[in-house]
C-alpha positions as CSV (number, residue, x, y, z in Angstrom):
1,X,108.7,95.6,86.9
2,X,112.5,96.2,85.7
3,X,115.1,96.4,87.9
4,X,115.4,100.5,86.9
5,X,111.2,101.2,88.3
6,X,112.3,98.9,91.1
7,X,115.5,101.1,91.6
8,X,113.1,104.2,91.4
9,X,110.8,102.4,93.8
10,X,113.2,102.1,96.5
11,X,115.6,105.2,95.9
12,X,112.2,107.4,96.8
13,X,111.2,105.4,100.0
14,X,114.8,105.3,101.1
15,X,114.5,109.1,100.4
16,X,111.3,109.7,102.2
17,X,112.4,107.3,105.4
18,X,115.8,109.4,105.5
19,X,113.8,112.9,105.6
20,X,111.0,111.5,108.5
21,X,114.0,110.5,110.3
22,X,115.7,113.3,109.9
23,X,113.0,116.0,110.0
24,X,110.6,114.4,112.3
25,X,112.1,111.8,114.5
26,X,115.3,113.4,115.5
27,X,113.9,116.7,116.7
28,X,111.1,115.0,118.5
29,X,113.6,112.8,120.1
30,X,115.9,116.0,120.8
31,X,113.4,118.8,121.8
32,X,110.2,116.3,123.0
33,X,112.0,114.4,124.6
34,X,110.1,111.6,122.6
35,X,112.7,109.0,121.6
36,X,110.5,106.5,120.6
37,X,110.3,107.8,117.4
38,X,114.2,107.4,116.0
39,X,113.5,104.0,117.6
40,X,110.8,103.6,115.3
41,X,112.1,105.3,112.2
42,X,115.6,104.2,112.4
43,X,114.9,100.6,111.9
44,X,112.6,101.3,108.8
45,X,115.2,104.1,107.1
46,X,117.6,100.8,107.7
47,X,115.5,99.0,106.0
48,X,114.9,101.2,103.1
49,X,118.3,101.8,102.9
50,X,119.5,97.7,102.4
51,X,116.3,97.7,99.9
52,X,117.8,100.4,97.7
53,X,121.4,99.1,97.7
54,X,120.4,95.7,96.9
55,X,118.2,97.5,93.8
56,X,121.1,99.6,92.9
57,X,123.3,96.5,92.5
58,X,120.5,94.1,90.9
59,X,120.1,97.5,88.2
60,X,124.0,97.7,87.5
61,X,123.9,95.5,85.1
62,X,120.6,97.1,83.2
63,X,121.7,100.4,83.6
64,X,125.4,99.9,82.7
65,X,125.7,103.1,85.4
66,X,129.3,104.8,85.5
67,X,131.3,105.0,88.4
68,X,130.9,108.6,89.0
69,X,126.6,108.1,88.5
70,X,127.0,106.0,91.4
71,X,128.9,108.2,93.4
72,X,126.1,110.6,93.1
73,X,123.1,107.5,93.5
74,X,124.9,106.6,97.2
75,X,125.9,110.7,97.7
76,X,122.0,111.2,97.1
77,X,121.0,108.3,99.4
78,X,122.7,110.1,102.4
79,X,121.7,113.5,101.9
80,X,118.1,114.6,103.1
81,X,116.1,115.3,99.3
82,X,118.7,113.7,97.2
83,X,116.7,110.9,96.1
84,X,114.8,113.4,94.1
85,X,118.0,114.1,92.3
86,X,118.5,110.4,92.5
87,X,115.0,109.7,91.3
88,X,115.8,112.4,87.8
89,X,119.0,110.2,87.0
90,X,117.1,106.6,87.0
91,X,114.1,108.3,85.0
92,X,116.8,109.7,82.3
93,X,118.9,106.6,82.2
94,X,115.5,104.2,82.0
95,X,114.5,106.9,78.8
96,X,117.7,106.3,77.4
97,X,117.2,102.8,77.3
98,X,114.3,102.5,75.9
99,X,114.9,104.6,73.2
């Protein structure tokens, strides 16, 4: 696997851990009462989130990114649905070097 797929990999769990939390856990925990569920989800968006960091730096030096493409990779890795934007950016640079 290169370190871009890896990147990819990673950017869309981080992405989908970020949106359970946010979508799911937090309103269960705030109108359910339930907060087992950030307790649960939390931990794992952590997780996902020091997985896709470390693949973001391992891929630097593949990807050659430019500092204001990873301004918008970490923007998209805070912002619920911006690793699909995230996810277009890694697919067009991983085209552009195979080509």
């Amino acid at each position: 696997m290169t370190a871009l797929q890896g990147l990819r990999r990673a950017a869309l769990a981080e992405g989908t851990t970020l949106v359970l939390l946010v979508l799911v856990a937090v309103p269960l925990k705030h109108l359910a009462g339930w907060p087992l569920a950030v307790q649960v989800m939390g931990p794992v968006h952590g997780l996902a989130f020091l997985a896709w960091s470390w693949a973001l730096i391992a891929s630097a030096p593949v990807a050659g990114w430019r500092p204001l493409e990873l301004a918008q990779l970490l923007g998209g890795a805070v912002v619920p649905f911006g690793a699909l934007i995230n996810d277009r950016l890694i697919r067009r640079r991983a085209a552009e070097i195979a080509a």
